[in-house]
N, C-alpha and C positions, 0 to 999 in steps of 0.2 A: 714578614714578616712579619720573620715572622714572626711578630709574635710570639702566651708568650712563644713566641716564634722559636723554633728549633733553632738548635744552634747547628752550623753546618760541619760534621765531623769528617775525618778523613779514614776513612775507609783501609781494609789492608787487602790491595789488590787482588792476593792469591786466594787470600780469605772468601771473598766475594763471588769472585769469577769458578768457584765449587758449587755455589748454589743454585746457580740461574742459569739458562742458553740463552741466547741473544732476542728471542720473545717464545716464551713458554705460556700454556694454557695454567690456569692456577688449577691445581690440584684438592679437589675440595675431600678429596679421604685423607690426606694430609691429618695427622692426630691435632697438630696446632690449629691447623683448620676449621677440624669438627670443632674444636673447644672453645675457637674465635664465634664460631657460629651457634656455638649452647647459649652463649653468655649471650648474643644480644636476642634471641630466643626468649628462656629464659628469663634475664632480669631486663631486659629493654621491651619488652611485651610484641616482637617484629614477626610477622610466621615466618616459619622455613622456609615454606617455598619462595617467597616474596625474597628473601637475603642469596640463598641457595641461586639464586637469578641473576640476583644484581653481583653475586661473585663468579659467580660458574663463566661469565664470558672474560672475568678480568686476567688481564696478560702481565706477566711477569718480563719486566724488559730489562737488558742488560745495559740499556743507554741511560737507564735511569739511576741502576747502580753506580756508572763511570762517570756519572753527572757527579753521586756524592762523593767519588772519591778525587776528586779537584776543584774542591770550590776557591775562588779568587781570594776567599779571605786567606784559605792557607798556605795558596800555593805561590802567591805574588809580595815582594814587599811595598810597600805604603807608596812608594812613588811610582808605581807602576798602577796600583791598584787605585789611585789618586786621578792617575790620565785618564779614567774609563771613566770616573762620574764629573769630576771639575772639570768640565770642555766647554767652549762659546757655545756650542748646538745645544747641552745639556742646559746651561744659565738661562741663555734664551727662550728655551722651549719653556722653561719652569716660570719666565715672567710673563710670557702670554699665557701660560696656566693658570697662575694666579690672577691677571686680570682679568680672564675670561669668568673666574668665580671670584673673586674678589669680595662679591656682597658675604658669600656664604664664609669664605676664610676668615675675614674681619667680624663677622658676628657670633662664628663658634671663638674664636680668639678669644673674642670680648667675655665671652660666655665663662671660657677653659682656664685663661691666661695662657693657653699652648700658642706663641708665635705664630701667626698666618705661614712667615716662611717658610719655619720647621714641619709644619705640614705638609707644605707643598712641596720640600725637599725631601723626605719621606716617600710621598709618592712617584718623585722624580727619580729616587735612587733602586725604588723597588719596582717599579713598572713604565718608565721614562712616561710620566704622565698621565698611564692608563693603558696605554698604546701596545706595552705589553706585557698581559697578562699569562702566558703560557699556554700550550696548546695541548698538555698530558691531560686525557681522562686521570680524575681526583682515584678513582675505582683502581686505574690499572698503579700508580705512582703509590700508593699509600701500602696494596695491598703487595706489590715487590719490596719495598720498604721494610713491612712488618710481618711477610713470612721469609726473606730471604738476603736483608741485611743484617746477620746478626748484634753488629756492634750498638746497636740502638732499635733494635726491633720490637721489643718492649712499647717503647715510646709510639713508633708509626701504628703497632696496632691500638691502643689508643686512639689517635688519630683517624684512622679509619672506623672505630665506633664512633668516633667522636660527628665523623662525615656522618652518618645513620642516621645519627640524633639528630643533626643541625637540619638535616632537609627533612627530616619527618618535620621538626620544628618551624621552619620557614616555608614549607610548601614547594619543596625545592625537586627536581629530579636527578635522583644520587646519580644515575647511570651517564647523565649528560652533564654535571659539572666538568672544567677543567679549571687548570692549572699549573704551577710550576710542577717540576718532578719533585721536590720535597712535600707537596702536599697544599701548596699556599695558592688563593685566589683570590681576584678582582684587582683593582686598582691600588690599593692598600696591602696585598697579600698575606691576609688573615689564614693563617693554620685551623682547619677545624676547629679545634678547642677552645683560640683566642676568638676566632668567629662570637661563639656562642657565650663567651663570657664578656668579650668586650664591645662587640658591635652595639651601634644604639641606633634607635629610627630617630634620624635628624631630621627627617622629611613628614614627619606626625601623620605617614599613610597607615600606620600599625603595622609594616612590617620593616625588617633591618635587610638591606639589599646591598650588600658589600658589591654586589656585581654592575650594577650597573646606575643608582641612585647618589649623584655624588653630596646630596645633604646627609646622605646617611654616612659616605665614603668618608668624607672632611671630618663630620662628629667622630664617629669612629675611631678615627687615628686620636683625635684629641684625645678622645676621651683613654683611648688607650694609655696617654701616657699622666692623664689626670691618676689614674688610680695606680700608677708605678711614683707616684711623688712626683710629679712636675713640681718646681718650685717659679711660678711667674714672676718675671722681673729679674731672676737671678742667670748669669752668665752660663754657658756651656765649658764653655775651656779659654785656654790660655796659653798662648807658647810660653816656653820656658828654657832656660839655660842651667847649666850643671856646674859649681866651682870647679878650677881646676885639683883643687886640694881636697873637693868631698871626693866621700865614697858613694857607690851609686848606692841610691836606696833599696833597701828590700820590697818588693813586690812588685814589680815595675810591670806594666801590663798585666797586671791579676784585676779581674773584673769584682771589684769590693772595694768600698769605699772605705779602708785602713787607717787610712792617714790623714790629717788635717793641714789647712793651710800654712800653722804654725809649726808641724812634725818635720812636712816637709822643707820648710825654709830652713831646720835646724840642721838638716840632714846637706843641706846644702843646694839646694832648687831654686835658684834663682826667676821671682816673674812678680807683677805685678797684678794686684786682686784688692776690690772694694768689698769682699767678701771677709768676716770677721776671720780671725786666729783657731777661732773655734769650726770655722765649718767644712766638712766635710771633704775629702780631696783624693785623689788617687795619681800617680805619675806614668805616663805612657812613654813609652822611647818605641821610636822608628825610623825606619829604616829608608832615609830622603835622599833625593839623587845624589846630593853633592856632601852626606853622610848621615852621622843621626839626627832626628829631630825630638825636641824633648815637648810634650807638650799637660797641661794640670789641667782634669778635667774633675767636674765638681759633680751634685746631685744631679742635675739636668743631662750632663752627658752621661751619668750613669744610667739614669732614664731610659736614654737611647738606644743604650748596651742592651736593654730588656725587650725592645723589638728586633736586635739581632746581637746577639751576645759575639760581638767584635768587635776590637777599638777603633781597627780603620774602619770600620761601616759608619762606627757613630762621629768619628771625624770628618770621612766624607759626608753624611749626613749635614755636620755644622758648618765647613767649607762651603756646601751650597746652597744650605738656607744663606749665609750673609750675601753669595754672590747673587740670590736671585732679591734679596731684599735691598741689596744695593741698585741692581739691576731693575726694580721697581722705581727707586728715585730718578734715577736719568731720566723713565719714561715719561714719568710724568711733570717731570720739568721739560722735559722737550730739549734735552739736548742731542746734540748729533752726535754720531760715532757708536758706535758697534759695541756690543758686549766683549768680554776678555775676561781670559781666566786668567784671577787673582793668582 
């Protein structure tokens, strides 16, 4: 997350499965290849031989391809995709999370106004806690990505200069980073590029170690969503109901904040907000067990949409900041009985 974190597109099967065998050696005479490898040459100041190395062993896999062409955001609806993060194992794990760094969540908080929860549900939804990180070489994921996923391969090779820069930058070693297959690493699953633009050393050791330093992991995400407008204090969403007699509104799940509190109620969105007339509002409808669910999400959930531009991501994200933040109270009042998914 990633990040700003790719958004995860869906692939055209037959498209895909032309360019790649099931682990191919990456072909460095390749024209795109030599050209990937002038430029960071060239204008990144890296020698040949040194790049020519660290790509010559990288493997183009077709499991990495198959990865992008079904990701949960596209291929599940919301109540289904809802069961994999809101579960008693998921809540519970996120509140010994939390109290286990508790000091550090509560003082970037303090710091960011980013929610201790909303942190820690973030790292919950993108790595159950840390726990899992991915096991793809960053080298081999980036470099199938951006010489032989067409539909966005633009993008991954960026990504893959982006990896060059960051470990020459961090002191990093490109060839042993991993990863998810889209590209993202550590507990937070920062993208190359969100790496190096948004990471901050939380830990004042002068370096940014998204991998394994969680003063740096906790700043980090905050701070990620500090410079996408967090708004502190203000609400993420809000369920909502639809008159029988409106029409549905225009943009319903378009990630852009169109519409206002007051546009949408005219339109006919029935909910409840201490948020003015004037501010900012978007309408999501999905698709919940027992039909649709309508719910109004404001600047904060759009926020969220910028570390993975999905509405269920950033629902589930605020589903389980409250339940881990609820899930905090019980603890520490000391009552009995078992977490449960709201």
């Amino acid at each position: 997350m990633t990040p700003t974190r790719p958004s995860r597109w869906l692939a055209v099967p037959a498209l895909v499965a032309a360019f790649a065998s099931p682990v191919a050696a990456l072909d460095l005479t390749r024209p795109e290849v030599r050209e990937f490898i002038d430029v960071l040459v060239r204008q990144d100041g890296f020698e040949r031989p040194f790049v020519e190395g660290v790509l010559g062993p990288a493997e183009t896999k077709q499991s990495i391809l198959d990865a992008m062409a079904r990701p949960a955001e596209k291929v599940k609806p919301w109540f289904e995709y809802r069961a994999i993060f809101i579960t008693p194992q998921r809540i519970s794990a996120g509140v010994d999370f939390y109290r286990e760094h508790e000091a550090r969540l509560r003082r970037v908080s303090g710091e960011t106004g980013v929610p201790a929860e909303v942190i820690a549900a973030i790292i919950g939804v993108e790595t159950f806690y840390g726990t899992r990180t991915g096991s793809y070489r960053l080298v081999d994921s980036l470099a199938t990505l951006g010489f032989d996923y067409p539909p966005r391969g633009e993008f991954f090779r960026k990504q893959l200069r982006e990896l060059f820069l960051l470990a020459r930058d961090e002191r990093l070693d490109v060839t042993t980073l991993t990863g998810s297959y889209a590209g993202a690493m550590g507990p937070p699953q920062f993208i190359p590029s969100s790496y190096r633009s948004f990471a901050v050393d939380g830990s004042g050791d002068g370096r940014r170690n998204l991998l394994a330093d969680w003063d740096d992991i906790i700043a980090s995400v905050a701070n990620y969503f500090v410079r996408h407008d967090w708004q502190p204090g203000q609400v993420v969403a809000t369920r909502g109901e639809l008159k029988a007699s409106a029409q549905r509104p225009a943009g319903t799940n378009e990630l852009a904040l169109r519409d206002t509190v007051a546009s949408l109620q005219r339109q006919g969105v029935i909910f409840t907000t201490d948020l003015p007339a004037s501010a900012p509002a978007l309408l999501v409808e999905l698709d919940g067990r027992d039909g649709k669910e309508h719910w109004v999400g404001f600047q904060n959930f759009y926020a969220i949409t910028r570390y993975n531009r999905s509405v269920m991501y950033a629902l589930a994200v605020h589903e389980l900041s409250q339940a881990i933040a609820a899930g905090v109270r019980v603890r520490e009042a000391g009552q009995p009985g078992g977490l449960q998914s709201p």
